[in-house]
C-alpha positions in Angstrom: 104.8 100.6 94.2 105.3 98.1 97.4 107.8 100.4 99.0 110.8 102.7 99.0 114.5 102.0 99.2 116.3 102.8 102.1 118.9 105.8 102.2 122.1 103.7 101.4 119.8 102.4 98.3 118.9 105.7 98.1 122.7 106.9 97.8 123.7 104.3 95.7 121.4 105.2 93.0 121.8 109.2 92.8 126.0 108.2 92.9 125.5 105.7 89.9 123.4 108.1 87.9 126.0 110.9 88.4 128.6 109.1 87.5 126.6 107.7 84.5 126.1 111.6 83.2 130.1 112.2 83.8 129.3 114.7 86.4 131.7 115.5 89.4 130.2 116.5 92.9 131.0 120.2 91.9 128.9 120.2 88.8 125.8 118.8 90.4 126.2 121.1 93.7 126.0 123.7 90.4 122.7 121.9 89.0 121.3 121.7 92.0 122.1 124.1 94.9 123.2 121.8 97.4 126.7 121.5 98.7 129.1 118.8 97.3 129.3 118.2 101.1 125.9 117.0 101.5 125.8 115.4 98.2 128.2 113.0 99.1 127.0 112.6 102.4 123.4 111.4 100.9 125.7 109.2 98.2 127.2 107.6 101.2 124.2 106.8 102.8 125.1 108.9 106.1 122.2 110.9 105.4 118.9 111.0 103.2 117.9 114.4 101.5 114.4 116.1 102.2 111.6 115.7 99.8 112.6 119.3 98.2 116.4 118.5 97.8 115.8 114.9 96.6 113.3 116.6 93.7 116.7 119.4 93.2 119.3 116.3 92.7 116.8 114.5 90.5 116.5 117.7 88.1 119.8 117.8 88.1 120.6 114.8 86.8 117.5 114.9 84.2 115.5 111.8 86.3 112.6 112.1 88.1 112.3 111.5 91.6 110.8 108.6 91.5 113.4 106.7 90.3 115.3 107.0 92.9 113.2 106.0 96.0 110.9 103.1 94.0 111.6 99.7 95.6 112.6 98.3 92.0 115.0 99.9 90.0 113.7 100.9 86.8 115.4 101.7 83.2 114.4 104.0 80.9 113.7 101.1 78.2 110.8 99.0 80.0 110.5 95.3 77.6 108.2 92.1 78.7 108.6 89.5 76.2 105.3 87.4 75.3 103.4 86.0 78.7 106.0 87.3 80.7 103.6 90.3 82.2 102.5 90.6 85.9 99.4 89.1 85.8 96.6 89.9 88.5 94.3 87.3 89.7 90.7 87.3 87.7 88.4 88.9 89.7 84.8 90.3 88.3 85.7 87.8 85.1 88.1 89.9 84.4 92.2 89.0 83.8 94.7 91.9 84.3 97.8 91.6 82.3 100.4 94.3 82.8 102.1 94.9 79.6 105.2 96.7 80.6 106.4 97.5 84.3 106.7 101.4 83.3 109.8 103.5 82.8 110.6 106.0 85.6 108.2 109.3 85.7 105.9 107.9 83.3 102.3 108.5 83.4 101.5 105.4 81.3 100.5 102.1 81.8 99.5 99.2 79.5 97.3 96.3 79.7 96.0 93.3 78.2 92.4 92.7 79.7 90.7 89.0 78.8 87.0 89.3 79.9 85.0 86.6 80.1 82.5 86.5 82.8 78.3 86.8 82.4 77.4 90.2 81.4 77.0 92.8 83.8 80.7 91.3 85.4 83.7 93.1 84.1 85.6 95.9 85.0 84.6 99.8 86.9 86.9 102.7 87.3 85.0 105.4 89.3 85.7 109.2 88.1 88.8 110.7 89.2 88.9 114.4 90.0 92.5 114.1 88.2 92.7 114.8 84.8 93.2 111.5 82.6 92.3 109.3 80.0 91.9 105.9 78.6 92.4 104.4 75.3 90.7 100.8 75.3 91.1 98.5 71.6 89.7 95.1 71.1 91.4 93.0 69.4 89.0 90.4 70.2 85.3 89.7 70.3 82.6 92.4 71.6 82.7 94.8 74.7 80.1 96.8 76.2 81.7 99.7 77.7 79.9 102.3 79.6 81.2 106.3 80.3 79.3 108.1 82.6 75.8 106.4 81.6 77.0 107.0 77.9 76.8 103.0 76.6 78.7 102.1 73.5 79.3 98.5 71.9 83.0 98.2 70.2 83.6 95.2 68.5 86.8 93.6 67.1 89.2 96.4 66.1 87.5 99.2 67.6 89.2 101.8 69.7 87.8 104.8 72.7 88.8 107.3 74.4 87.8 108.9 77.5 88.4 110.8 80.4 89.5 109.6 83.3 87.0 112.5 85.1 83.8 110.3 84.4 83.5 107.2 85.8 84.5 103.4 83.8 82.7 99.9 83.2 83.9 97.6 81.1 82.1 94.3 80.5 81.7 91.6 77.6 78.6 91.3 75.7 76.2 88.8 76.8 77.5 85.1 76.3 80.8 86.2 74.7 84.4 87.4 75.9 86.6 89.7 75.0 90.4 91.1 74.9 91.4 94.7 75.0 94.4 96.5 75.0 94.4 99.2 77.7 96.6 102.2 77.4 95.6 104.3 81.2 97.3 107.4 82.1 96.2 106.1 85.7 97.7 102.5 87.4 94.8 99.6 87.6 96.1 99.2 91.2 94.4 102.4 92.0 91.1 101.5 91.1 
């Protein structure tokens, strides 16, 4: 996320979205506990709701918070067509392809990861105290993947899982390179 919207953004959003679900002021103060008062004061801009009443409006309407304070506006339908994903600059011989740009309050991301430096380059998520996992599949040539000291070589068409509690490294097998899909309940940005 590079930033938040400001509170006539802010407004704009939670106004659209109510109006999008048919609801009246009335019916949200209902949902929600707040006053239609304030309500339309924050749709207005003229004000911006705490953290707690901002998670209340959100239930309310059946979004998560998120959406409504994330510099881009997101749908609930998330599509890149072919080479159209954010792509990260190679670093480590590694190239970061974001498959989708997420849907609001999801706790998934997907990537295509090329890897093609000399072995030992490649890719290392430390352990998380967070609870999360990873599903890596190459679709092409051989990885060497490494989980907590635990080494494993997968090869076109295999697939792991692990926990996102021990730590990552990802690298292609000596001389070669490799793709994999990447399916992270955990953003690459936070490595």
């Amino acid at each position: 996320m590079t930033g938040i919207v400001g509170v006539e953004e802010l407004g704009r959003r939670i106004r659209k979205l109510r109006i999008e679900r048919r609801m009246t002021l009335k019916q949200v103060e209902m949902a929600c506990g707040l006053s239609a008062t304030h309500l339309s004061e924050i749709e207005r801009g003229r004000t911006s709701p705490t953290v707690g009443a901002l998670v209340r409006i959100a239930r309310a309407l059946e979004k998560e918070a998120a959406y409504f304070i994330e510099a881009e506006e997101r749908t609930d339908v998330a599509l890149v067509a072919r080479g159209q994903g954010r792509v990260e600059p190679p670093t480590g011989g590694v190239r970061i392809e974001a498959l989708t740009p997420g849907v609001p309050g999801s706790g998934l991301f997907a990537y295509r990861l090329t890897l093609a430096g000399p072995a030992g380059d490649g890719l290392a998520l430390a352990a998380r105290e967070v609870p999360g996992d990873a599903i890596y599949y190459v679709r092409r040539g051989t990885l060497e993947a490494e989980f907590n000291g635990a080494r494993v070589t997968l090869t076109e068409g295999d697939a792991v899982q692990a926990s996102f509690l021990i730590g990552h490294r990802l690298s292609p097998a000596e001389g070669e390179s490799a793709e994999v899909i990447a399916v992270l309940t955990r953003s690459l940005g936070e490595r």
